[in-house]
N, C-alpha and C positions, 0 to 999 in steps of 0.2 A: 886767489890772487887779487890784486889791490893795486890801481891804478891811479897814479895821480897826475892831472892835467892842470893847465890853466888858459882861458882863450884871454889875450893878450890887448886888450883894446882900452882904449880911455874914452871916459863917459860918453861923448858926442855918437860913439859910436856904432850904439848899439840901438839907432831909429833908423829902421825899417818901413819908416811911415811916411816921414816929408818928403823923401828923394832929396836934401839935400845934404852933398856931400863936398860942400865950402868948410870944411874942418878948422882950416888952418884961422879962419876967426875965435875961433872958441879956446881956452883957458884950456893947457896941458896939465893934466893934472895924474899921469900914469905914474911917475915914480912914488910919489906920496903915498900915492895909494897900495904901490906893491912892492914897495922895500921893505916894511917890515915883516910880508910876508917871504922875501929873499931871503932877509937875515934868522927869522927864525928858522928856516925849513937846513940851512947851514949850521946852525947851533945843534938840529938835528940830524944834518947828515942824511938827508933826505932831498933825492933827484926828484926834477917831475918834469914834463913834456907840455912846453910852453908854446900855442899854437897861436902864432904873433900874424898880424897883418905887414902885407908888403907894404900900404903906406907909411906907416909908423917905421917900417927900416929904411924908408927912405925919408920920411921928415924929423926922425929923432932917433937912427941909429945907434945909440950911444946905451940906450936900455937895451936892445936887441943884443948888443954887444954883451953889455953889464951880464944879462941871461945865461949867454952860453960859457962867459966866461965864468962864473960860479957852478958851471957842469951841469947845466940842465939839456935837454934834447929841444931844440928847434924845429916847431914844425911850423907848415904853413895853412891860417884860415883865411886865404883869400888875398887878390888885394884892396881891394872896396869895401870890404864888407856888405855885399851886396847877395840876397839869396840867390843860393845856384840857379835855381829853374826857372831865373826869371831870365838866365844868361838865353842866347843859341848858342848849339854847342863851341862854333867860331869864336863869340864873346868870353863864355868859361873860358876856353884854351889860352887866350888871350890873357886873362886876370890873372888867372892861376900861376901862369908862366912868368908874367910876371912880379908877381910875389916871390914867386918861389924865385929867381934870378936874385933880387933884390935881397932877402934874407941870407942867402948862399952868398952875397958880394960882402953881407953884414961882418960873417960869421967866418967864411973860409974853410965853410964844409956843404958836405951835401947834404941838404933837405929832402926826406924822406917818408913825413908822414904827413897826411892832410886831414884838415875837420872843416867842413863847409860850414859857413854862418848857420846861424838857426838850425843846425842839423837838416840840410835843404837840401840833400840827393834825396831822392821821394820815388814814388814810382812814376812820378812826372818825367824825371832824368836819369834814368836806369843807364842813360848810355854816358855820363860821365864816370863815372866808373873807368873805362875804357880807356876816356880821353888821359884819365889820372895815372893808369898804367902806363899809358903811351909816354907819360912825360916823366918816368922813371919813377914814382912812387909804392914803395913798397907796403905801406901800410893805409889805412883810412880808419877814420874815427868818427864819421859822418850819420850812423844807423841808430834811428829814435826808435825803438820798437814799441812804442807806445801810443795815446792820441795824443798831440802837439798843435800849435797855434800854425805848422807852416808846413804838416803833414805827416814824418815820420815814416817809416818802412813798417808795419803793426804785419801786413803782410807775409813777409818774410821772414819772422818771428825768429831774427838771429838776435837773443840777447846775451850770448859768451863767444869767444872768439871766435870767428868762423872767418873759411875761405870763401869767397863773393868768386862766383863765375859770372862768365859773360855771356849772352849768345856767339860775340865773336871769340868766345875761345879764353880771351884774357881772363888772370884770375889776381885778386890781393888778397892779403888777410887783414881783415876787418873786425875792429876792436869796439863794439857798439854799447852803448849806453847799457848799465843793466836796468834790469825791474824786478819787482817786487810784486808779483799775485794775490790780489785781495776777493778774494770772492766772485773769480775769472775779469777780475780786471786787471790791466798791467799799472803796474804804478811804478812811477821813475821818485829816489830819494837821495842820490847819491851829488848832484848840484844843482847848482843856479838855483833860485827861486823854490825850486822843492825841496832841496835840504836846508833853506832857511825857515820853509811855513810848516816842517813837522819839527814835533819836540825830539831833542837828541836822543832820547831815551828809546824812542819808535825807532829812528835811522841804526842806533848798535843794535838793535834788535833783527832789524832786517838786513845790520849788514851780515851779522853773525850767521844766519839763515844762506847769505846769499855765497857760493865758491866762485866768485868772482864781483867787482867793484869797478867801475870805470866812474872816476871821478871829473867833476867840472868847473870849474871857478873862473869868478874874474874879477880883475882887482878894484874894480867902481865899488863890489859887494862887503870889503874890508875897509871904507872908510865912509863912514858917516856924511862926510864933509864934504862927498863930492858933489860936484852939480848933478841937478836932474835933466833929462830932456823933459821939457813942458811940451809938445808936441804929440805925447805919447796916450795914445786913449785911455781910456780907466783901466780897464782888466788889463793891458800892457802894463802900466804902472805899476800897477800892487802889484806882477807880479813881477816885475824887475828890481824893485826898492822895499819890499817886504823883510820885516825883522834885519834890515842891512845892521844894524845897534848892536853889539855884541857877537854877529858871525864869526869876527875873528877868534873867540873864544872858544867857539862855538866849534870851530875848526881845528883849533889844540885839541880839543879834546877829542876828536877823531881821531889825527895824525897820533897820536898819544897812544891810543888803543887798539890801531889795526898798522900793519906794516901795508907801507907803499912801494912803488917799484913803477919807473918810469915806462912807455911803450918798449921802448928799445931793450931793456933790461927784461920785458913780460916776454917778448919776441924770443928770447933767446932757453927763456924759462920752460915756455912751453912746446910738448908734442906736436904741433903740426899736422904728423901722418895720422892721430886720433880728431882731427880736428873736423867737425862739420863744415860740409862744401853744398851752399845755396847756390842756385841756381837760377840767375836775373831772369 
C-alpha cells in the first residue's frame, strides 16, 4: 500500500530557526508552486492527503478551497507551523484547534487526520496524542521512526500502520513514515529531502522491497524558483533545497510506477483487527 501526502505550506514556512512568524511580509508563492502538481495528479486521477496549515486557510483560503474541491483529503499540520514539543499541552490544544476550526470553515467538512511540523510528537510529547483524540481526530501521520533533525519515535519502531495506545486508554491509527533497513539502520526514502538526495533507481528499488509507502512532499520542492529562507543554517539548507531541479520529474516517475491511495482510501483498505497496537 502506497500513500500519497503533501504538507501544504509556502516557502517562508518551513524556518524553525528565527521564531519569526510575520509571514504576511513575505511573497506568496504556494499556487505556482503546487498547481502543476494539482493538474498533473488530475490528469492521473490520482487523490492525495493534503496536510495544510490553519494560517494559510485563513490568509489565503482560496488554495485550501481549490484542494479539496479537486477531491483531495484535507488534513490538518498545525496552525503555526511551529514544533509540537515546544507547545504545553494547553498551547498544542490551542493551535491545533485552531487549525483545525479554520480548515473545516475552509472546506465544509471534517478534518480528520493530523501531521505535526517536522514530524514533532517524539517521546518528548507522548501525551499529545491524547489531546488529538480528544479533539476528534481519527488518524495521525506524525511517527519518524527513524534519526531526525527534531527527534522521531525510533523507539517505538511503528513503521506500517499501527494503532498508538495511550496510557489514558485512548487509542488512533497511525500512518507513520516508512523506512528502509540498511545494515540495521533505518533509512527514510519515500520524501522531503531524502527522496530527492537518493538516485530514483535506489527509491524503486526500495519501494518495491517495502509493502507499504507513506509519502511526503511539499510544493517549495517542485519549483526551482521559489525563495529560499537565508536564515536557515548549512545542514538545514542542503537539506531542504537539495536536487529541488528536476523533482517534479523525478516524482512522475514514481506516481507512474506505484499506485497511490490517499489516508482515507488506505483507512478503508486495510484490516485493522491484524493491525499492530503500540503502546505509549
Amino acid at each position: 500500500m502506497n500513500i500519497l501526502t503533501f504538507d501544504i505550506e509556502d516557502w517562508y514556512n518551513c524556518d524553525f530557526i528565527s521564531g519569526d512568524f510575520d509571514w504576511d511580509k513575505f511573497d506568496y508563492c504556494l499556487d505556482k508552486a503546487f498547481m502543476p502538481v494539482l493538474d498533473e495528479m488530475d490528469r492521473r486521477g490520482l487523490k492525495s492527503t493534503c496536510f495544510c496549515l490553519g494560517w494559510l486557510a485563513e490568509k489565503h483560503p482560496d488554495i485550501i478551497k481549490e484542494i479539496a474541491r479537486r477531491g483531495h483529503q484535507i488534513g490538518c499540520h498545525s496552525y503555526q507551523h511551529e514544533l509540537s514539543f515546544r507547545f504545553t499541552p494547553e498551547q498544542f490544544k490551542d493551535d491545533t484547534l485552531k487549525s483545525k476550526h479554520l480548515l473545516e470553515d475552509a472546506i465544509g467538512q471534517p478534518v480528520e487526520v493530523f501531521r505535526a511540523p517536522g514530524f514533532s510528537i517524539t517521546e518528548k510529547n507522548p501525551w499529545a496524542i491524547d489531546t488529538l483524540v480528544e479533539m476528534g481526530f481519527k488518524y495521525d501521520c506524525s511517527v519518524f521512526p527513524a534519526e531526525h533533525d527534531y527527534g522521531g519515535m525510533p523507539h517505538y519502531g511503528a513503521s506500517e500502520p499501527t494503532i498508538l495506545k495511550t496510557r489514558a486508554g485512548n487509542t488512533i491509527k497511525e500512518f507513520p513514515i516508512n523506512v528502509h533497513s540498511v545494515m540495521g539502520k533505518h533509512i527514510v526514502f519515500s520524501g522531503g529531502g531524502f527522496f530527492r538526495f537518493f538516485p530514483y533507481s535506489i527509491i524503486k528499488k526500495w519501494a518495491k522491497q517495502s509493502p507499504y509507502m507513506m509519502t511526503y512532499f511539499h510544493p517549495r520542492e517542485f519549483d526551482p524558483s521559489t525563495p529560499k529562507v537565508k536564515s536557515l543554517p548549512l545542514k538545514r539548507k542542503i537539506k531542504t533545497y537539495i536536487n529541488v531541479s528536476g523533482n517534479f520529474n523525478k516524482w512522475q516517475k514514481l506516481v507512474t510506477d506505484f499506485e497511490f491511495v490517499n489516508v482515507a482510501e488506505a483507512d478503508r483498505k486495510l484490516d485493522w483487527d491484524k493491525a499492530r497496537v503500540i503502546e505509549l
